[in-house]
C-alpha positions in Angstrom: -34.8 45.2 -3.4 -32.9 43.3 -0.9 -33.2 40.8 0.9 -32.8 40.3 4.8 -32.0 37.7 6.6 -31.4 38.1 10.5 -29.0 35.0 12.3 -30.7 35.6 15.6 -32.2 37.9 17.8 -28.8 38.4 20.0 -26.8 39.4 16.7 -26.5 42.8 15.6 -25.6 42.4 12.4 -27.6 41.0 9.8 -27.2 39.5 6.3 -28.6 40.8 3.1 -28.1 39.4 -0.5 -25.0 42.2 -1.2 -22.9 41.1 1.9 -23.9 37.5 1.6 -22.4 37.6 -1.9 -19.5 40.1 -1.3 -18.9 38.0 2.3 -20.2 35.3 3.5 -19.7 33.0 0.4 -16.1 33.8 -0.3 -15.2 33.5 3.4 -17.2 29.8 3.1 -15.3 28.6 -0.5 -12.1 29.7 1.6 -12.7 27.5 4.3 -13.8 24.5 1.8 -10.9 24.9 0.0 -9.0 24.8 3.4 -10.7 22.0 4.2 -10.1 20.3 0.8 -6.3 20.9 1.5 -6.0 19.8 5.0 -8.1 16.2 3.0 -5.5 16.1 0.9 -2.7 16.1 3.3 -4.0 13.7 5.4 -4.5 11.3 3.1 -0.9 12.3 1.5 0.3 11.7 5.4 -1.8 8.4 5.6 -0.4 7.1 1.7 3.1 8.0 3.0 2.6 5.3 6.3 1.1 3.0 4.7 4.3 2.7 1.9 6.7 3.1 5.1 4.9 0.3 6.4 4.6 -1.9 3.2 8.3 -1.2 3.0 9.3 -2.6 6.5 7.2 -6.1 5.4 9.1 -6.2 2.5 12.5 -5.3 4.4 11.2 -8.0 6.8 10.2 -10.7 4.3 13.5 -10.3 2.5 15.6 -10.6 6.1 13.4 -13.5 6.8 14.0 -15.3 3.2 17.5 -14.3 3.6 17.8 -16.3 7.5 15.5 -19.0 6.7 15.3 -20.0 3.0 16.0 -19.3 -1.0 14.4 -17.3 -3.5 13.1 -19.5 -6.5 15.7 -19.0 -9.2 13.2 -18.8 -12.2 10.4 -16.4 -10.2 12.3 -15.1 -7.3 9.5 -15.9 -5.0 10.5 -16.8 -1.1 10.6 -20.7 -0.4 11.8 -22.7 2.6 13.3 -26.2 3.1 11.3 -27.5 6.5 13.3 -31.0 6.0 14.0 -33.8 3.1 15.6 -33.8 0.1 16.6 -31.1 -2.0 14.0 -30.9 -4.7 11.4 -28.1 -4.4 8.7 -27.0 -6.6 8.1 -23.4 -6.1 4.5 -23.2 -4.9 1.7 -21.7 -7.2 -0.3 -20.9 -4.5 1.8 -18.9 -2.8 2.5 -16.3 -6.2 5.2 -18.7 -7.3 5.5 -20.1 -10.8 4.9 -24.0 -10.0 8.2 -24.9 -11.4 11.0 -27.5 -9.6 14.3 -26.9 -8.8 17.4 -28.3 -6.7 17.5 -26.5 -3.0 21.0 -26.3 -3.0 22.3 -25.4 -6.5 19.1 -23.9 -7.9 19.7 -25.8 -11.1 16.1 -26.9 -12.8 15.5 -30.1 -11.9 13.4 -32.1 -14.3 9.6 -33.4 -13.4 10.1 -37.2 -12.9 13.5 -37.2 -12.2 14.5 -39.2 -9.2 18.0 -37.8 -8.6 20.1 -35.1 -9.4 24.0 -34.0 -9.7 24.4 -30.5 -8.1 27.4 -29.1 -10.6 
């Protein structure tokens, strides 16, 4: 025995458990799966600008370093001079690795040291 189903009254054809099976369902796992892949290329899209963009910051941040400061030369983390003498301790709380270091030669300079001979 089958069963009927009828969409509406203005639709001539009908559904029964063979066609639903033989029909309907594969016709609605094809569309998931379309679905599923147009997902996944959006999101491959969306992953792909959001590495562009990352990119660019990191392009910009290395340009700006580049213009207006040093890299720490034990970390490699971007530091800036705004004005006084050349000792810097690269900032912790910025990623950087706390320790101090001459501006201008990037020699170590040692923690309680009041001077220092750039070589």
């Amino acid at each position: 025995m089958a069963l009927t189903l009828i969409i509406s009254p203005n639709c001539k054809e009908y559904l029964t458990t063979n066609n639903l099976k033989s029909e309907v369902l594969p016709s609605a796992h094809s569309q998931k799966e379309s679905i599923s892949k147009i997902i996944d290329q959006i999101k491959a899209r969306e992953k792909e600008e959001s590495e562009a963009t990352a990119r660019q910051i990191d392009a910009d941040a290395e340009a700006w370093v580049r213009t207006n400061g040093k890299r720490c030369p034990h970390c490699n983390q971007g530091i800036q001079r705004s004005m006084g003498c050349d000792f810097m301790m690269c900032s912790l709380a910025a990623g950087g690795c706390g320790k101090s270091f001459c501006y201008r030669c990037g020699k170590p300079w040692e923690r309680g040291g009041v001077s220092h001979t750039c070589v």
